[in-house]
N, C-alpha and C positions, 0 to 999 in steps of 0.2 A: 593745297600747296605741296611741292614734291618732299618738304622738308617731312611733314606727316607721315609719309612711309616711313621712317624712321624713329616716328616718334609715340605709336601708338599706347606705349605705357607711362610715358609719361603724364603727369598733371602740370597743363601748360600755365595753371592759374599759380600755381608757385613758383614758375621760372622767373617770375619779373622782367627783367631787361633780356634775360637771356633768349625769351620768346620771341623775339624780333629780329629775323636774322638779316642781315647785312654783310656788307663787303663781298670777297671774290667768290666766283660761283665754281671754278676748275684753280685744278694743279697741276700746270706744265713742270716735273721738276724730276729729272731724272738723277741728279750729282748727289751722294748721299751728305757733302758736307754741308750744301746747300739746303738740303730738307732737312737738318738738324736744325741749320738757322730758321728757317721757315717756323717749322715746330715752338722751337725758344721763342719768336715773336707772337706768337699768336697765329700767324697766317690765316688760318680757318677756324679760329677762335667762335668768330662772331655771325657763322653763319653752322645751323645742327645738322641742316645735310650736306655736305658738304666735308664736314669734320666726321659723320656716317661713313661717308665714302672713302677717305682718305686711313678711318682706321683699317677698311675691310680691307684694303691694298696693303697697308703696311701688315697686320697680320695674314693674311694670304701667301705673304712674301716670309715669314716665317720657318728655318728645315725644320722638320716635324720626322716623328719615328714613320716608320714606312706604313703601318697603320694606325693610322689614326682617327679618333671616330668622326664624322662629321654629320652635318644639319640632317641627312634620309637616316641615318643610324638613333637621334633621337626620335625623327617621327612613327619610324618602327616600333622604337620602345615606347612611346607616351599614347601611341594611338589618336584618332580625330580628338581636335581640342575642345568640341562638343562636350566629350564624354572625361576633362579632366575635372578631376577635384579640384573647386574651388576654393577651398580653404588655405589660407596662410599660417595654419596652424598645423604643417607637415613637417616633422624636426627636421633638424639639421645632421649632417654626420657627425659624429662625433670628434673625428677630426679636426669641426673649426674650433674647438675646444670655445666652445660657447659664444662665440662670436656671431653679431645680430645680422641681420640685413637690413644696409644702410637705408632708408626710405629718399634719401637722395633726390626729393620733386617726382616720385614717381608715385602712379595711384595705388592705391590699397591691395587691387587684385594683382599688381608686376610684383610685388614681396612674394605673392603666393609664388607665380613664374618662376621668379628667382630660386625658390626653396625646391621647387620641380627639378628644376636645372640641376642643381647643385647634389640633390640626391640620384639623379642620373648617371653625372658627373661621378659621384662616386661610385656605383656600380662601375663604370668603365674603366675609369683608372684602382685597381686595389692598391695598388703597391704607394697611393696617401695616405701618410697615418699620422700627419697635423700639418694644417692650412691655415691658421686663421684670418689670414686675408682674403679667401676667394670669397667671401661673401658678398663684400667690400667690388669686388674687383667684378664682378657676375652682376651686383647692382649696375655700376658703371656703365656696363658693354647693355643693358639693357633698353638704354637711351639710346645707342646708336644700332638695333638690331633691328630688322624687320619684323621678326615673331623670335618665339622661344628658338627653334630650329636651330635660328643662326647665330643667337647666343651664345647656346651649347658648342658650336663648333670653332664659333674662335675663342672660346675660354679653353676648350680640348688644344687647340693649336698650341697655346700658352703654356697648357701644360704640358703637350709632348714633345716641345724644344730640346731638339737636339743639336743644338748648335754648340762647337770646342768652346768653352770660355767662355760660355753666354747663359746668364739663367735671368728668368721670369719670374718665378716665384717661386720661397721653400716650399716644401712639402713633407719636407720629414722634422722630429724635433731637432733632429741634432743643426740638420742644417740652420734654422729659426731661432735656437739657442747659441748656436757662432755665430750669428747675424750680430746679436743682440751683444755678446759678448765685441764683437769688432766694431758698432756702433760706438761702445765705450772709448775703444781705443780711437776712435779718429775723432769722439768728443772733445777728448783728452790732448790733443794733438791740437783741432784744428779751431775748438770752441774753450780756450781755456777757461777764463772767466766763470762760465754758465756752467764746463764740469765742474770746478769748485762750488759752484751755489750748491749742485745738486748734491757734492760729498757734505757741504756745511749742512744742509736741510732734513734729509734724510738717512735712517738706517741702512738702507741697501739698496744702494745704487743699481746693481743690477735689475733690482725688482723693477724699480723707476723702467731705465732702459729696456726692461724685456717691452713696454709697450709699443716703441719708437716705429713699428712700420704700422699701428694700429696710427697713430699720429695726421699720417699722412692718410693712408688706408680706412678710414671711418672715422676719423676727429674734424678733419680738414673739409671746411663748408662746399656744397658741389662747388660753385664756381670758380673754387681753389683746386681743387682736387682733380675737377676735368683738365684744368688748364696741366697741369702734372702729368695724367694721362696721355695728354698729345708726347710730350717727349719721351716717358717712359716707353714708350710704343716703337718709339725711334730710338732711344739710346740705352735701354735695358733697366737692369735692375739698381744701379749704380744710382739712379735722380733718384731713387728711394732714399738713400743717405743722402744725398746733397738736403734736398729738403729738408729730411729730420732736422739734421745739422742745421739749417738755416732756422727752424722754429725754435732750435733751443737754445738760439743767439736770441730770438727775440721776444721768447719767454722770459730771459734775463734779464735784459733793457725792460719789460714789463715790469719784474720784480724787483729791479734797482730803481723805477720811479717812483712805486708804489711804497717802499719801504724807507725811502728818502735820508739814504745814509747808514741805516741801523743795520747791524748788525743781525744774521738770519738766526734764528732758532732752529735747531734739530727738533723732527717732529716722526711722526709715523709713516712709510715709507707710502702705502695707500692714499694718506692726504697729502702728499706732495704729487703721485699721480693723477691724482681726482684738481687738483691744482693747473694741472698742465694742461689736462684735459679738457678744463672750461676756459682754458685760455684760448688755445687751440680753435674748440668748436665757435668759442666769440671772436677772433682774429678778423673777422670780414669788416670789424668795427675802428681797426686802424693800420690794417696790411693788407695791399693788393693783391691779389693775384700774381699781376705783374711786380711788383717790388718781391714777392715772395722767391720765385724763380730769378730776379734778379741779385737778391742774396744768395742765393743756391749756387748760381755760376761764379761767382764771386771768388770761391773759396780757390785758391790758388795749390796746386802740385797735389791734386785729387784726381790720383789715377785708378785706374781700373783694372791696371798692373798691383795697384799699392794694397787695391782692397782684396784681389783674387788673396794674394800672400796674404792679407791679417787673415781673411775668411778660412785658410786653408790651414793655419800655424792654429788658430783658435780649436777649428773642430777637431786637430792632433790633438791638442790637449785635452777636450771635450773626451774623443777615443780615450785616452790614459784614464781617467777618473773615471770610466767607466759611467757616466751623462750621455745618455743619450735614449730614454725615452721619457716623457711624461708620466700617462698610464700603462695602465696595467691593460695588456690588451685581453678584448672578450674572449671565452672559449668560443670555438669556431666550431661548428656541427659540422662536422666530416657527412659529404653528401655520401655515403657507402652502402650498395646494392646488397644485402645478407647474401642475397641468392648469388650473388659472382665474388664477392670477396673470399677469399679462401687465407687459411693462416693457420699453422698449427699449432703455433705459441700463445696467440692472442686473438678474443673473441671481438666482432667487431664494434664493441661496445667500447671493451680499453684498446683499438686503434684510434677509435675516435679520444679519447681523453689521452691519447699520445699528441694528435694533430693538433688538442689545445695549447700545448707547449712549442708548437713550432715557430718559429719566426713568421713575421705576417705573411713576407712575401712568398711564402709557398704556402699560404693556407690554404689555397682553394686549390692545389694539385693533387691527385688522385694518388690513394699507395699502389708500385709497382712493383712485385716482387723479383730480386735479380739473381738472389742464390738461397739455393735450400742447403742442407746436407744429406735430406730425405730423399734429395733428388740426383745433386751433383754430387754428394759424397763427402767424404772428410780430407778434406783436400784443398792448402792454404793456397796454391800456385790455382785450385782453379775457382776459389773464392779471388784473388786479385783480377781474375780474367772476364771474372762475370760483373768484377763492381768496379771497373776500372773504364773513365770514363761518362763517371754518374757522379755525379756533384749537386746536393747535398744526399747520405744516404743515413739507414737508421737500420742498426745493429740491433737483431732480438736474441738471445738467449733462455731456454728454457733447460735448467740442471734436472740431475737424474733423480733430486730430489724432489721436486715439483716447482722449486723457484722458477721465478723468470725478473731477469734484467735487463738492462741495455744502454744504446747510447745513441745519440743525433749528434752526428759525426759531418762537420760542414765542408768539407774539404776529399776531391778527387784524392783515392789510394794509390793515384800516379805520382802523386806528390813528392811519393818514399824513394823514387828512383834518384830525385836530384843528391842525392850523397852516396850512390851505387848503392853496396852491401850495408853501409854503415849506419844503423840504427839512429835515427833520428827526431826529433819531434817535427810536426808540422800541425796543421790546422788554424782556426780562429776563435776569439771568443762567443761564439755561438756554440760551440759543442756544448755539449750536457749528458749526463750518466742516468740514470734513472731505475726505481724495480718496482715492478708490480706485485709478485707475488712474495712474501705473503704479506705486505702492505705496498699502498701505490705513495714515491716520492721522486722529486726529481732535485738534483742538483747540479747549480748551474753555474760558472763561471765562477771562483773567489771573488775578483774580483768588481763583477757585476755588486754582490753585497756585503761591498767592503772595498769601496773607491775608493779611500786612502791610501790603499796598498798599491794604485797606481803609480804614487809616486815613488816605488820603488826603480833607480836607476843602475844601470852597469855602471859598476867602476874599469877599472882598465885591467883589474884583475879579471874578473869575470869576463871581459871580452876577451880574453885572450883564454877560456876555457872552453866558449861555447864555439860551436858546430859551424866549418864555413856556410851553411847555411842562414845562420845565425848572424853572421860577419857579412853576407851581402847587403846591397843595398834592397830597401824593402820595394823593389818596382812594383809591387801586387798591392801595394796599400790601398787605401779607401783613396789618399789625397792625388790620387792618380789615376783614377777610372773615372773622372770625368769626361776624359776623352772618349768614351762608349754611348755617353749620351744618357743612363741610365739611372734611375734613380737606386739604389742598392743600400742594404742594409749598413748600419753602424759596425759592425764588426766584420764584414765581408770583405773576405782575400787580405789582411792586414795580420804577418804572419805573428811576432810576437810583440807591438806596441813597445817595441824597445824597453820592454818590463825584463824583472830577473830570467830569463828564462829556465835556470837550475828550480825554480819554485812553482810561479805563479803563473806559465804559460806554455804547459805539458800537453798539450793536448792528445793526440795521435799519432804513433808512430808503429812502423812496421817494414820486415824485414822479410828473409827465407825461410829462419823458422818461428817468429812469433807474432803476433798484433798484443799493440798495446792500447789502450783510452786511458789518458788521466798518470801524470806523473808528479815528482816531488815526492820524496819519503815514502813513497809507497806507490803502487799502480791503482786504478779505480778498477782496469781489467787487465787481463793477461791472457789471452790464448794460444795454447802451442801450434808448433806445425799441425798436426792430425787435425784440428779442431775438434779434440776429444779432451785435455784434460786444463782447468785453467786455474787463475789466481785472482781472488780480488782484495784488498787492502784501503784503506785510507790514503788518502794523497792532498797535497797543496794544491794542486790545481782545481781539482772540485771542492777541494775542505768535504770531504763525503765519508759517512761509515764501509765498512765491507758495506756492497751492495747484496750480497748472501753468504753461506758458507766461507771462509776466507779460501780452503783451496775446493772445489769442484770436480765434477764432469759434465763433460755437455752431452743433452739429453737431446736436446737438436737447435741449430742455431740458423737463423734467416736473415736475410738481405732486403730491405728494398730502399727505393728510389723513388721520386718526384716525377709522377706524368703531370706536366700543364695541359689541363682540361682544354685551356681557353686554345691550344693551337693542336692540340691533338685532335 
């Protein structure tokens, strides 16, 4: 049967009813409101090739970044399928932060598949650094794929969506932690009732809600869960909420029959989610499919307007607190040639124990050095000429006493022209100061450890002290480069988080005769015009000791910059 090309991982002996496919064999349907309705109905519910067919088009149809890997890019990497490991005991990345692969009616060896996939998957994409859906979601697409190939490529599709205004799935914490935080609010909003069971029931609600796309995404029996898929396909990430939202209406109607009256007890936040969870996975025993989605749509003045803004208000605040990663990410083994790295300050041993400190998304970029003073001289005007341009770059220092400091400095030195002459802060919270010699430390952001001190606000006093820089609108933020299509770090281009900035967000500043790193009561650094004699001090911004001597000379100072391996 034609449906069988589609269906080769599957185990047809657990599909039940769904093995027997029926109804239309094609989709004439070009009008996108019409293939909405289609989708919400069922349409191709009930026949598996067919619903094969109809995802490949709809992903296909997809803007995706201009490269993006597809099915001949896995078969490169995986080689004949002869020769793959058969075992389903290939971990997972660390990024789905422990999240299983859903077995979903499919046989023992498609888990293996899946697990292939998905560590392929993360070779290609680095810049994931928490999914825990794609496992979820990789099972799924494995029932409608021909082989692993075409798995892999429309799960890449998914992920390198670069549509304005349109996301598939998080991938980073922060975005998955505002998810879960705006879940709340439209709980709260649109499921009164059931948010009050869960504030009556449990310690922390947030815990509860962090699971709400695992709900849908690995709780929800397949034949709930495909049905989901058809529209999510067609209408984004939004049916992700609607649904939640519809199960924890009728998790509640659960728990008010069940409890027939009484009054809930507060209990342990765990067993109210282990509660939901078996509700959830048992669901197929009094919610249809169909009644499920038709609660979902139900829910009235659920826009996609309404949700961009909580999603977008949420992760600002997320940015303030300084929330925004999980772990602690691994040190990253700098691939670095001894034979062609050259550095006079540092051997390439502590380059490498620099590049574990660097933000993920440039770990795998090569060091490129941009100014020496062994080379170009002591010379500020021709240090701004050689690092201007280069975005992100990393300030070494080595004094005439033997020390060596420095800094990861995130932010283009063209920065400093937007207030002319006039000495200004710029950068983001990703800078950091650091010293090697004569001990290695790095300090990093105040308030990275010590997100209370986010909440520190301008009054009207303080706006009217700081820099018109200061006083524009922040167009560079995080909450505004969606429009790039890219995935980008938590504190990237977002100049000062509307924090004090007299204290807690000094980063970088520089003029005609000085460079600064690190302000508030003191500088981290100070280098004069010559790049010959400097200062370091204690400051607010890092909470950092002198990083050596408090005043210095510089014994020789370097430059460099970020080559991406992957396009160089």
């Amino acid at each position: 049967m034609a449906e069988l090309n589609y269906g080769s991982f599957v185990d047809w002996n657990q599909m039940g009813d769904q093995a027997k496919s029926s109804g239309p064999t094609k989709v004439d349907c070009k009008d996108l409101k019409e293939f909405k309705q289609m989708a919400r109905q069922g349409y191709w519910a009930k026949n598996h090739s067919l619903r094969a067919q109809v995802y490949q088009q709809l992903i296909k149809a997809i803007p995706c970044r201009t490269v993006t890997p597809d099915a001949e890019v896995y078969r490169d990497i995986m080689g004949n399928a002869t020769t793959k490991k058969r075992s389903s005991q290939i971990p997972l990345p660390e990024f789905v932060d422990g999240s299983p692969v859903p077995q979903y009616c499919l046989k023992t060896e498609a888990v293996a598949s899946a697990h292939r996939i998905i560590n392929c998957l993360a070779g290609q994409f680095p810049d994931i650094s928490y999914c825990p859906s794609l496992p979820a979601l990789t099972s799924l697409l494995l029932h409608f794929s021909v082989d692993e190939a075409q798995c892999f490529e429309h799960i890449s599709r998914i992920l390198a969506c670069n549509e304005p205004g349109k996301r598939l799935l998080d991938q980073t914490f922060l975005a998955y932690e505002s998810s879960c935080i705006t879940f709340g609010d439209l709980a709260n909003k649109y499921c009164t009732a059931a948010h009050k069971l869960i504030v009556a029931t449990s310690q922390d609600v947030l815990e509860v809600y962090a699971d709400w796309q695992r709900w849908v995404l690995g709780d929800l029996p397949f034949g709930h869960v495909v049905r989901v898929l058809d529209v999510y396909l067609v209408e984004g990430y939004k049916i992700l909420y609607r649904v939640a939202v519809a199960l924890l209406k009728f998790y509640r109607k659960h728990k008010a029959a069940a409890q027939g009256g009484q009054d809930s007890q507060q209990q342990d936040s765990g067993k109210v989610k282990a509660d939901i969870q078996a509700f959830i996975r048992g669901i197929g025993s009094t919610v249809t499919p169909d009644k499920l989605l038709e609660k979902a749509f139900s829910i009235r003045l659920f826009s996609r307007k309404e949700i961009n803004l909580l999603q977008l208000t949420n992760e600002k605040s997320l940015h303030q607190k300084g929330i925004t990663v999980k772990q602690k990410r691994q040190n990253v083994q700098l691939a670095l040639n001894p034979d062609t790295f050259s550095s006079e300050i540092v051997s390439a041993k502590e380059m490498r124990d620099i590049w574990s400190w660097i933000p993920e998304r440039f770990a795998l970029c090569q060091p490129q050095l941009l100014f020496t003073t062994s080379t170009h001289g002591c010379s500020l005007n021709r240090f701004y000429s050689h690092c201007e341009g280069h975005e992100p770059t990393l300030l070494l220092i080595r004094t005439t006493d033997g020390d060596v400091c420095g800094a990861f400095l995130s932010t283009d030195w063209e920065e400093r022209k937007r207030n002319g002459n006039k000495l200004s802060f710029f950068g983001t919270g990703e800078c950091f100061v650091f010293r090697l010699k004569p001990e290695m430390e790095r300090y990093e952001w105040v308030v990275i450890r010590h997100p209370e001190l986010a909440s520190s606000i301008k009054t009207q006093d303080q706006e009217d002290k700081t820099s018109p820089e200061d006083k524009a609108p922040d167009n560079n933020s995080v909450l505004q480069l969606d429009k790039g299509g890219s995935n980008l770090s938590p504190f990237l281009s977002a100049h000062h988080f509307k924090l004090n900035s007299k204290n807690t967000s000094m980063f970088m500043a520089g003029n005609f005769d000085s460079i600064i790193v690190g302000g508030g009561d003191g500088n981290a650094l100070y280098i004069d015009s010559d790049l010959n004699h400097g200062r370091t001090g204690s400051c607010t911004t890092f909470d950092n000791p002198p990083l050596c001597a408090e005043t210095f000379q510089v014994g020789l100072l370097e430059v460099w910059g970020f080559q991406d391996i992957m396009t160089s």
